[in-house]
C-alpha positions in Angstrom: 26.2 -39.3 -11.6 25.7 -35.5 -12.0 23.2 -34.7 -15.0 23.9 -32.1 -17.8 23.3 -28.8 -17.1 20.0 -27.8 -17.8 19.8 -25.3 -20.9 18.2 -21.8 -20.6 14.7 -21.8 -22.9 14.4 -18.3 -23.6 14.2 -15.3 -21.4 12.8 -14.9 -17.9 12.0 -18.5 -15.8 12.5 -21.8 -17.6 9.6 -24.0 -17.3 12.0 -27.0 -16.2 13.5 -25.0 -13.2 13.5 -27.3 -9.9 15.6 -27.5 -7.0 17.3 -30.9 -9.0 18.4 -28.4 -11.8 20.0 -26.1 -9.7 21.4 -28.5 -7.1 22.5 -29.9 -10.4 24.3 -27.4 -11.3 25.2 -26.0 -8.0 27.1 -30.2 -7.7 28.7 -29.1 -11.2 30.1 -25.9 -10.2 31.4 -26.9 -6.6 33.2 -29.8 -8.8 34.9 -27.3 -10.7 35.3 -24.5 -8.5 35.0 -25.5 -5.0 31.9 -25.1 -2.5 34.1 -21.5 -1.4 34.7 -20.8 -5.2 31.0 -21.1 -6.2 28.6 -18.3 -6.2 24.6 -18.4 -6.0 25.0 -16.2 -9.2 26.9 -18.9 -10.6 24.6 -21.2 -10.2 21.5 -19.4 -11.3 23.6 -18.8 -14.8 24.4 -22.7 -15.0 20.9 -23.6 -14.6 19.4 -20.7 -17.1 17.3 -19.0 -14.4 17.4 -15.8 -12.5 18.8 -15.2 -8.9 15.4 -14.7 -7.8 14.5 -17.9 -8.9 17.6 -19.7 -7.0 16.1 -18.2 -3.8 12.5 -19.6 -4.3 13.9 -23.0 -4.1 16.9 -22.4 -1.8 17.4 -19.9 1.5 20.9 -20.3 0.9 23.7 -21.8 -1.4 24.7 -24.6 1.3 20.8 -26.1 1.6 21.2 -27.3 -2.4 23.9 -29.6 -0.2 20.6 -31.1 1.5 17.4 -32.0 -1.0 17.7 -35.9 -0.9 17.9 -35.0 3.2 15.1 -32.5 3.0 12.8 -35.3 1.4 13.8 -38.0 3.5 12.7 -35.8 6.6 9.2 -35.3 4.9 8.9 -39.3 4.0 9.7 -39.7 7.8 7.7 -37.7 9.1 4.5 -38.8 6.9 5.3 -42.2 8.0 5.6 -41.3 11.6 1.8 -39.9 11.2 0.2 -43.5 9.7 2.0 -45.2 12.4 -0.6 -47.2 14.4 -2.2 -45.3 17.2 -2.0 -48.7 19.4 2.0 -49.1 18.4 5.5 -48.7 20.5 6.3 -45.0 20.2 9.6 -46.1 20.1 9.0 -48.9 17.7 7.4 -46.5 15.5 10.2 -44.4 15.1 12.9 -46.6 14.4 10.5 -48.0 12.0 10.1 -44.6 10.7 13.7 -44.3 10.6 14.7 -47.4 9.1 11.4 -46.8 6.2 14.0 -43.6 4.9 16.1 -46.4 3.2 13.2 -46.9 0.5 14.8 -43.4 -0.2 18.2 -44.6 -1.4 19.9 -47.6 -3.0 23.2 -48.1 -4.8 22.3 -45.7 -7.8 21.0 -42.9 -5.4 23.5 -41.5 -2.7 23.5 -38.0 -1.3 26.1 -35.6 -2.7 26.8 -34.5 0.6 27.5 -38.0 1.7 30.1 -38.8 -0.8 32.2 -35.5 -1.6 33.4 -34.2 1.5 36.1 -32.0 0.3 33.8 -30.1 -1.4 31.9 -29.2 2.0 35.5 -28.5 4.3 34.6 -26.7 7.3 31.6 -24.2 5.3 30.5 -22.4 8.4 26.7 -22.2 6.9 26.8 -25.4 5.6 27.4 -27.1 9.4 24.8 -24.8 10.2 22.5 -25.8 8.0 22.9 -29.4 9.1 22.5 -28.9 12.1 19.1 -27.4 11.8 17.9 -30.0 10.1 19.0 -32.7 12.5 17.9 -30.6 15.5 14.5 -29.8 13.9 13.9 -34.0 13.3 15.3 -34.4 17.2 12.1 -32.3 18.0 10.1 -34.1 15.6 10.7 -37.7 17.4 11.0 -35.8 20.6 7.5 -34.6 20.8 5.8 -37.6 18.8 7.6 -39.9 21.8 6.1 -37.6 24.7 2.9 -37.9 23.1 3.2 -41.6 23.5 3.7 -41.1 27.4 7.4 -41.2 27.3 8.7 -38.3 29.9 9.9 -35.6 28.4 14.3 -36.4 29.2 14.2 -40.0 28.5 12.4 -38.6 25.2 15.0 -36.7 24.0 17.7 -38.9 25.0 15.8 -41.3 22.9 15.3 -39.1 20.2 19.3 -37.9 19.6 20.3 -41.8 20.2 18.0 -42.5 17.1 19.4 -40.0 15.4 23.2 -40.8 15.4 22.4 -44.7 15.1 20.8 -43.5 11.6 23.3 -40.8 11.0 26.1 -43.5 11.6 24.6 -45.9 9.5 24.3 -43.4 6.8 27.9 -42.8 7.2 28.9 -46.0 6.9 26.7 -46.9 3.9 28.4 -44.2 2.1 31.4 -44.8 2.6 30.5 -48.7 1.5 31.4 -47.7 -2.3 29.4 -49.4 -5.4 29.1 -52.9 -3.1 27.1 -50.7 -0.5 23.7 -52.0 -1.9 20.5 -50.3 -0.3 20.3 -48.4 2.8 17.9 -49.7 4.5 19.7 -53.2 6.1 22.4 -50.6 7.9 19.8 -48.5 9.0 18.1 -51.4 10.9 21.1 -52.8 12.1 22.1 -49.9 14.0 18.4 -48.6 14.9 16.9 -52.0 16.3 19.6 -52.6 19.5 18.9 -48.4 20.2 15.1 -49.2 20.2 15.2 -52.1 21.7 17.8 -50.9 24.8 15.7 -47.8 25.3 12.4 -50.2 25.4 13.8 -52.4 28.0 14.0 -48.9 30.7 11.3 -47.4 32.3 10.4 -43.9 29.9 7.1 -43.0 31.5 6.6 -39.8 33.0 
């Protein structure tokens, strides 16, 4: 559920400002307006805070779309870098992968997930989304070369892992208030990609 809009606390900065508070009230302003409708002014106004300040959080109004997405990339790849030196590289990543559902549960689902007529066809917003997912491709890509997997079954591997969890995501989602935590669906349809690609021959 979308939270109040945060107050302004006097002139200049507020102390509370925070990409939640202005995703916040970028989520409340798309709900009454429309993604189009909604300016980055508007938003800075909502929250209490200065354009300037929108743009220290944000590098445009459709990433607000992705902070629960832009944390779950830096949990994964954290995790990634503890994984046992001695482990699957494959293994490791759909571990990885599947570790993300911690993230989410019932009471925590990505905006972006659940209100797709907001986004329509938002040029910048696809584009945003894309970079994300092509930037953790490369991310799994290179940690798999570095565990002696050649360099095409690597990135095979890596955009297979990537739509399993995106699919599961999708499906989680659209699971409603039964869908309980994320994790199970992102192991269901991780584990058979792992274990297929671990049953070829990926050395170089």
């Amino acid at each position: 559920m979308t939270k109040p809009a945060p107050q302004p606390s006097g002139p200049g900065r507020p102390p509370a400002a925070s990409r939640d508070i202005l995703q916040d009230a970028a989520f409340e302003l798309f709900l009454e307006n429309g993604y189009a409708g909604t300016t980055v002014d508007q938003v800075a106004r909502r929250a209490g805070v200065s354009r300037n300040t929108f743009f220290n959080y944000f590098d445009a109004k459709g990433d607000v779309f992705w902070v629960e997405l832009d944390e779950a990339i830096e949990h994964f790849t954290a995790t990634l870098a503890e994984m046992p030196a001695d482990a699957s590289p494959l293994r490791s990543v759909g571990d990885a992968l599947v570790s993300i559902g911690d993230e989410f549960g019932p009471s925590r689902v990505p905006f972006a997930l659940t209100q797709h007529d907001l986004i329509g066809s938002a040029h910048d917003l696809q584009a945003s989304a894309l970079g994300r997912f092509t930037t953790l491709g490369r991310v799994i890509r290179d940690f798999l070369v570095r565990g002696g997997v050649g360099a095409a079954a690597a990135q095979a591997a890596a955009y297979a892992l990537l739509g399993a969890a995106v699919a599961a995501t999708q499906v989680w989602a659209a699971a409603g208030t039964g869908r309980g935590e994320l994790g199970p669906y992102l192991r269901a349809a991780v584990g058979p990609v792992v274990a297929g690609f671990a049953g070829a021959s990926l050395s170089h």
